[in-house]
GUVO-785384 format. One line per 10 residues: number of its first residue (from 1); their letters; for each residue x, y, z of C-alpha. Coordinates in steps of 0.5 Angstrom, whole numbers, plus 500, padded with zeros to 3 digits. Layout:
REM GUVO-785384
NUM> A> X/Y/Z | ...
REM end
This chain:
REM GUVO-785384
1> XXXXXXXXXX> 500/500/500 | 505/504/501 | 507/504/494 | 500/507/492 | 498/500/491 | 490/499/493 | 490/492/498 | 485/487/501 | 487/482/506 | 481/477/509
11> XXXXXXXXXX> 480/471/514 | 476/465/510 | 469/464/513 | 470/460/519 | 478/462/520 | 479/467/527 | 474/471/528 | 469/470/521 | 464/467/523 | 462/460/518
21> XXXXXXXXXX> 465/454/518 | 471/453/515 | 472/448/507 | 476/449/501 | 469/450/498 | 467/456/502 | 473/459/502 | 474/459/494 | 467/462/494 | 470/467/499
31> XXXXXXXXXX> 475/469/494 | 470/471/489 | 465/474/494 | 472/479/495 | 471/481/488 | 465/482/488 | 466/486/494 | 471/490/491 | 466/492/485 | 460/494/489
41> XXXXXXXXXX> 459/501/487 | 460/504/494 | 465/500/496 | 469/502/489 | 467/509/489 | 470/509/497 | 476/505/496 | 479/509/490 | 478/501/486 | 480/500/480
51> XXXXXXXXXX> 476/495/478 | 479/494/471 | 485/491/474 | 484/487/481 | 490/483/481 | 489/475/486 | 495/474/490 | 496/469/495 | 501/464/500 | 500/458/501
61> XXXXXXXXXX> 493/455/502 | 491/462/499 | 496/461/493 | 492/456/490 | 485/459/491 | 488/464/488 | 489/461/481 | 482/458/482 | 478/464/483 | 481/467/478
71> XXXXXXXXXX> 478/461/473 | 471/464/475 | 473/471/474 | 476/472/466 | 477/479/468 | 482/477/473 | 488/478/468 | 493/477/474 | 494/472/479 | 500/470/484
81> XXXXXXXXXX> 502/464/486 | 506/464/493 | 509/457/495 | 501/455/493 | 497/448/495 | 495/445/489 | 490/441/492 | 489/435/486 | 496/434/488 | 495/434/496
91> XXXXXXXXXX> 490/430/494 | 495/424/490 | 500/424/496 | 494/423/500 | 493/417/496 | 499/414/494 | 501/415/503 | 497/412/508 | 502/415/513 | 503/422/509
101> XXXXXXXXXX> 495/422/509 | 494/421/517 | 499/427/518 | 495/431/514 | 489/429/518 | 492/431/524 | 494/438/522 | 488/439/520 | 485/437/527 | 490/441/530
111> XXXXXXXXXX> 489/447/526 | 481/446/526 | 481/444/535 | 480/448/540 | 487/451/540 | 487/452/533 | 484/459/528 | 480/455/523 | 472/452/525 | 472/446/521
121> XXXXXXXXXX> 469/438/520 | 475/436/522 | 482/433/520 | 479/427/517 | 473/429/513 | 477/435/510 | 483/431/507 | 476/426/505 | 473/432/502 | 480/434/498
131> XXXXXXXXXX> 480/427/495 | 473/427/493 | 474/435/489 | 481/433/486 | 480/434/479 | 476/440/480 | 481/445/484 | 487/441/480 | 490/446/477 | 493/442/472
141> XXXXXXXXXX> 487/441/470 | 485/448/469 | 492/450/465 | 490/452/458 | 485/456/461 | 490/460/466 | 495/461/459 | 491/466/458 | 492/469/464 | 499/473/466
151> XXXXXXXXXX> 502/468/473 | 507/470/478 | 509/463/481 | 514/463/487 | 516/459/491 | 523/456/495 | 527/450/494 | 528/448/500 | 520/448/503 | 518/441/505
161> XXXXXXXXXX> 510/443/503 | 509/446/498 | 516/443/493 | 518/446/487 | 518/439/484 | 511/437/486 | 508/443/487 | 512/450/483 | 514/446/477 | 508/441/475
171> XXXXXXXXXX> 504/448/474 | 509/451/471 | 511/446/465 | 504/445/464 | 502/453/463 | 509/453/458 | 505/446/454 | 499/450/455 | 502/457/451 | 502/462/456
181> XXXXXXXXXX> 505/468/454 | 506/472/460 | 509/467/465 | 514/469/471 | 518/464/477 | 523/466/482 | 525/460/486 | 529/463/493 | 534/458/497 | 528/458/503
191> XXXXXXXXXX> 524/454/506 | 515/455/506 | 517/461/511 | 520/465/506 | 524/468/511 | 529/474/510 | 527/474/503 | 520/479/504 | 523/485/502 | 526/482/497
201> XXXXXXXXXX> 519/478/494 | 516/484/495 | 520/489/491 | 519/483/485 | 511/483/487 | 511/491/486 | 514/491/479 | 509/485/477 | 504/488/479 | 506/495/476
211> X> 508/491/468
REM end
């Protein structure tokens, strides 16, 4: 913002203190319901919007439904991906490893009791949920029709979720295979946390946005 770079950032439905419950279908429906939000007349007369160039940029989780929700929005020309969870691969790892698929649940568990940020069904009918929807939020599926779009993908190569190899790379070479015009990668020597690289991701992310 200090760059004069208008920004929204918001908790997914059921995460702190949002009400709702938390599922991967809520909170892609989430991302567009922020668009929406964003062209409202008043909230774009209010905020200085231009509606024209709204641009989705996510980490992590956020990273894939960046590139979702930017399937339903042929507007959205721009869409950055951080270290981004493609779920049609979490959902193939899941599969192919019992023991990776019970750790997954746990975490879930975890992030979703009592302790947790999220309101959600619960590790286990959230893996499940993300097994039964893999082919619909693989972005590998969804390729061709994000080639038309200008991607930002970043990532780090020492990040033990979201690897350049399952996760960066796949999307990437796919997007390539596709045609993508307008396609950009910076791989840093980090791991998901990107620590000590912020200013550096953030001059980059600034100058995308601004090309």
């Amino acid at each position: 913002m200090k760059e004069g770079i208008n920004a929204l950032v918001f908790d997914h439905r059921g995460v702190r203190e949002s009400e709702g419950v938390f599922t991967h279908p809520n909170a892609l429906a989430d991302v567009n319901a922020a668009i929406a939000f964003l062209r409202s007349r008043s909230i774009a007369e209010a905020m200085k919007v231009d509606t024209g160039r709204i641009i989705l940029a996510g980490y992590s989780f956020g990273g894939g439904l960046a590139l979702m929700g930017s399937l339903k929005e042929p507007s959205i020309c721009k869409v950055a991906s951080i270290a981004g969870a493609n779920l049609g691969e979490l959902a193939r790892q899941c599969l192919e490893d019992d023991e990776f698929r019970k750790n997954g649940e746990k975490s879930h568990d975890e992030w979703q009791g009592e302790r947790g940020v999220a309101r959600g069904p619960g590790g286990k009918a959230f893996v499940s949920a993300i097994i039964e929807t893999r082919d619909e939020f693989d972005w590998l599926k969804h390729a061709e029709t994000l080639a038309h779009k200008d991607i930002l993908l970043m990532g780090g190569w020492r990040d033990p979720h979201a690897t350049i190899e399952r996760y960066v790379l796949p999307i990437y070479r796919s997007l390539q295979n596709s045609g993508a015009r307008k396609l950009n990668i910076e791989v840093y020597d980090t791991d998901h946390s990107f620590l000590g690289f912020e200013e550096q991701m953030s001059r980059r992310m600034i100058s995308w946005i601004r090309n």
